[in-house]
C-alpha positions as CSV (number, residue, x, y, z in Angstrom):
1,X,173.3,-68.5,81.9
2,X,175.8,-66.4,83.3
3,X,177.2,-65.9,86.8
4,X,174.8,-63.6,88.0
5,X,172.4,-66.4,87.1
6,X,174.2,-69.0,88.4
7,X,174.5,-67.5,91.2
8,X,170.6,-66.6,91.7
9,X,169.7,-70.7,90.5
10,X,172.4,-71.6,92.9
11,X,171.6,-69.2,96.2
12,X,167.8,-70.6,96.0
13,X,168.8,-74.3,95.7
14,X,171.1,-74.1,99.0
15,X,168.9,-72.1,101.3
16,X,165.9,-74.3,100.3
17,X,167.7,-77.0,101.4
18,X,170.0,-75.6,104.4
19,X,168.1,-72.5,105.4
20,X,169.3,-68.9,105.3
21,X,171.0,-69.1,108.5
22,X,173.4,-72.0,107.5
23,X,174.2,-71.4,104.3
24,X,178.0,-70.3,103.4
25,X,179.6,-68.8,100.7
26,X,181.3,-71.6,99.9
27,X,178.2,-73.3,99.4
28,X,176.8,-70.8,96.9
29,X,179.7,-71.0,94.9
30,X,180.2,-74.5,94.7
31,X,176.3,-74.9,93.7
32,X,176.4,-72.4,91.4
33,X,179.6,-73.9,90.0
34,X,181.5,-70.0,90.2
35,X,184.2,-68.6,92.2
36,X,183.5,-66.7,95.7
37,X,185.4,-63.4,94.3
38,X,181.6,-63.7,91.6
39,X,179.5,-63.1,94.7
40,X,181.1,-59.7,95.8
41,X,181.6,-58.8,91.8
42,X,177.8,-59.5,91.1
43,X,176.2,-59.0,94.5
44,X,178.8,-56.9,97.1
45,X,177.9,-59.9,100.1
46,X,176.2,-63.2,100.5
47,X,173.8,-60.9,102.4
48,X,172.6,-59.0,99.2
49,X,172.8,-62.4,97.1
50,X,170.6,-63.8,99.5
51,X,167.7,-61.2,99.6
52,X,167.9,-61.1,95.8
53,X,167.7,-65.2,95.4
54,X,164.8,-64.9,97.7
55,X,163.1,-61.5,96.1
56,X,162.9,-63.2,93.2
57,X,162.1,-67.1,94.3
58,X,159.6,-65.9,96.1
59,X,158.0,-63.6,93.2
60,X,158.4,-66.2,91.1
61,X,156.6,-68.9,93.4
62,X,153.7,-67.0,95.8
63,X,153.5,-64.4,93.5
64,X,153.2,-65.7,90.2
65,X,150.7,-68.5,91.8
66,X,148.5,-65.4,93.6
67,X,148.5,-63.6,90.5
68,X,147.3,-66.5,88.5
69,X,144.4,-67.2,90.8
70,X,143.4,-63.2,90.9
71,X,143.3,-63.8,86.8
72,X,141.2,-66.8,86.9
73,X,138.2,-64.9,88.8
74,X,137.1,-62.6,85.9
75,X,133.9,-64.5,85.7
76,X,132.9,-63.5,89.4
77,X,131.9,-60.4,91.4
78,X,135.2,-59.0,92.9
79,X,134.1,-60.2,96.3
80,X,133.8,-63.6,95.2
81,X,136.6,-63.5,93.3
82,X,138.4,-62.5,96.8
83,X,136.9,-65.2,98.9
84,X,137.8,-67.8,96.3
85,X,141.7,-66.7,96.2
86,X,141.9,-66.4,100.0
87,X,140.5,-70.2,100.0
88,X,142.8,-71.2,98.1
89,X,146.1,-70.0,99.0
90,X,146.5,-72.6,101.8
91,X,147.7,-74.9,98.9
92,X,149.8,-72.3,97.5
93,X,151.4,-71.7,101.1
94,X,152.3,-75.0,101.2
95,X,153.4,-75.9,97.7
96,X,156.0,-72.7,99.0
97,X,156.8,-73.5,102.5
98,X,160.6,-73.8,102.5
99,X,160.7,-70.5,100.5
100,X,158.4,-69.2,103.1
101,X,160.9,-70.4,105.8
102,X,164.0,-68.5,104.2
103,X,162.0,-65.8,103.3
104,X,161.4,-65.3,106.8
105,X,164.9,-65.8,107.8
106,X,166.2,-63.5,105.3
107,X,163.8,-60.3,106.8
108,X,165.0,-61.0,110.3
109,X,168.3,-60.8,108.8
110,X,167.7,-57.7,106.6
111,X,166.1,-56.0,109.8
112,X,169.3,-56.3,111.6
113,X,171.5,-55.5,108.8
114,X,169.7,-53.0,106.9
115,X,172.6,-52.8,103.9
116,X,171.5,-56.3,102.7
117,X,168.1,-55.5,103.1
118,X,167.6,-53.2,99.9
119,X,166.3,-55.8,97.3
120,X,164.0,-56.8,100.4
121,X,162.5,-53.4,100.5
122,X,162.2,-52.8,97.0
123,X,159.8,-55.6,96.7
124,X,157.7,-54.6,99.2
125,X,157.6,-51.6,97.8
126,X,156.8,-53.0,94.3
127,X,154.8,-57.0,95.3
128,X,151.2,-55.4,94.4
129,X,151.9,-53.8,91.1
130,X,151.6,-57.3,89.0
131,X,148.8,-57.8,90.3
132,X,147.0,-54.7,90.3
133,X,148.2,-54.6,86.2
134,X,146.5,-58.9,86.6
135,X,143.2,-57.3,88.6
136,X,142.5,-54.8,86.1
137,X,142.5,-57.7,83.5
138,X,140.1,-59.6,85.3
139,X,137.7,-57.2,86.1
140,X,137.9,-54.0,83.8
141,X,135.1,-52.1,85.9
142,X,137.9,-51.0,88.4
143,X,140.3,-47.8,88.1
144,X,143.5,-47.8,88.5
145,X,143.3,-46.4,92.1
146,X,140.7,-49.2,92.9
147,X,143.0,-52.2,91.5
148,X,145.7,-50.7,92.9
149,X,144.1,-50.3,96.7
150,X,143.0,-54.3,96.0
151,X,146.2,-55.0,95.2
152,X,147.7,-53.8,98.1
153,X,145.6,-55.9,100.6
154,X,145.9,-58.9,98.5
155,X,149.9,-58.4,98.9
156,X,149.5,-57.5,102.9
157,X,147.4,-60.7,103.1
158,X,150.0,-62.9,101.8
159,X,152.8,-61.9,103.7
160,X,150.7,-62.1,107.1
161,X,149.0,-65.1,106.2
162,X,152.2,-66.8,104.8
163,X,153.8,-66.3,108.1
164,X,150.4,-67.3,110.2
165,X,150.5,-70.6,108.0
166,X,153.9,-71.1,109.0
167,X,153.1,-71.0,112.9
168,X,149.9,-72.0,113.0
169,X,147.9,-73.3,109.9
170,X,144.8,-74.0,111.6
171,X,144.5,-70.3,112.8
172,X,144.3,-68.8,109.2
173,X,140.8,-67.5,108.8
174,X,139.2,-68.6,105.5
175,X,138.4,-66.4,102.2
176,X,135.1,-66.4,103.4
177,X,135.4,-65.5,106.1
178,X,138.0,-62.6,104.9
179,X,135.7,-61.8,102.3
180,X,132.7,-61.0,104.5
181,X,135.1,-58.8,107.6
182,X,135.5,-57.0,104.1
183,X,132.1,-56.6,103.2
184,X,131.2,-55.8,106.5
185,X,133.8,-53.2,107.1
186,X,132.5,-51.4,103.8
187,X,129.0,-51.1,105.2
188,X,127.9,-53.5,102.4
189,X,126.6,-56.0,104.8
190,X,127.2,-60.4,103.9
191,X,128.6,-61.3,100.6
192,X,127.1,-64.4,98.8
């Protein structure tokens, strides 16, 4: 690995464990065994360091794990295939909570410092497109404009959900019950 690496490794390990708020430079450096001068050369702040770290932990984590269950529905009717992922992302909330936690941190930060907030911004610009590409894999019927609008609610979903789990867990609605406001906004009555 090199320091950009380290760097990245070493970012996600210390705000997992201290939180975006109190972690230092010095403590990225010292756990990604590199100099602080490596953080401006690679990243231009800790700010920038921080969103990528996250960016990617969290596209890694959530997003990989969403992805994964989207790709395991291809035997279902989209619908059901919805419901079932929106059940079970409760466990996927939790497997990511502390990279929920920073992730939230690091948008309150990139909101008042906009400059650090570009890798931020990018991703929400870019979260659906995996799994629109992972949709039209599973179910082959839909275009690309349909995977694509799919996509794009699954991604809303997770970032409001992930942050409704964090406050209040017992709030989240269910996939079923997501999956039939859907069906019922689109005038196709109950699902299942």
């Amino acid at each position: 690995m090199g320091n950009r690496e380290d760097l990245l490794a070493g970012t996600r390990k210390v705000i997992l464990e201290r939180g975006v708020a109190k972690t230092t430079a010095r403590d990225i450096a010292a756990a990604s065994g590199v100099s602080l001068a490596a953080i401006g050369y690679h990243f231009g702040s800790k700010d920038r360091l921080i969103s990528e770290a996250l960016v990617e932990s969290l596209g890694t984590g959530i997003g990989d794990e969403l992805e994964d269950l989207v790709g395991e529905h291809h035997d279902l009717p989209l619908i059901d295939a919805f419901a079932d992922t929106w059940n079970r992302m409760p466990e996927i909330f939790a497997a990511n909570r502390e990279a929920l936690l920073a992730s939230l941190e690091n948008a309150l930060l990139a909101l008042r410092d906009p400059a650090s907030g570009g890798p931020l911004r990018d991703a929400v610009a870019e979260g659906h497109r995996g799994m629109a590409e992972r949709l039209r894999q599973a179910h082959p019927e839909l275009d690309e404009a349909a995977a694509d609008a799919v996509a794009r609610l699954d991604f809303v979903l997770a970032q409001s959900l992930g942050l409704l789990w964090l406050l209040a867990p017992d709030a989240l609605p269910t996939g079923d019950e997501l999956a039939r406001a859907v069906a019922v906004v689109a005038g196709q009555g109950e699902p299942r």
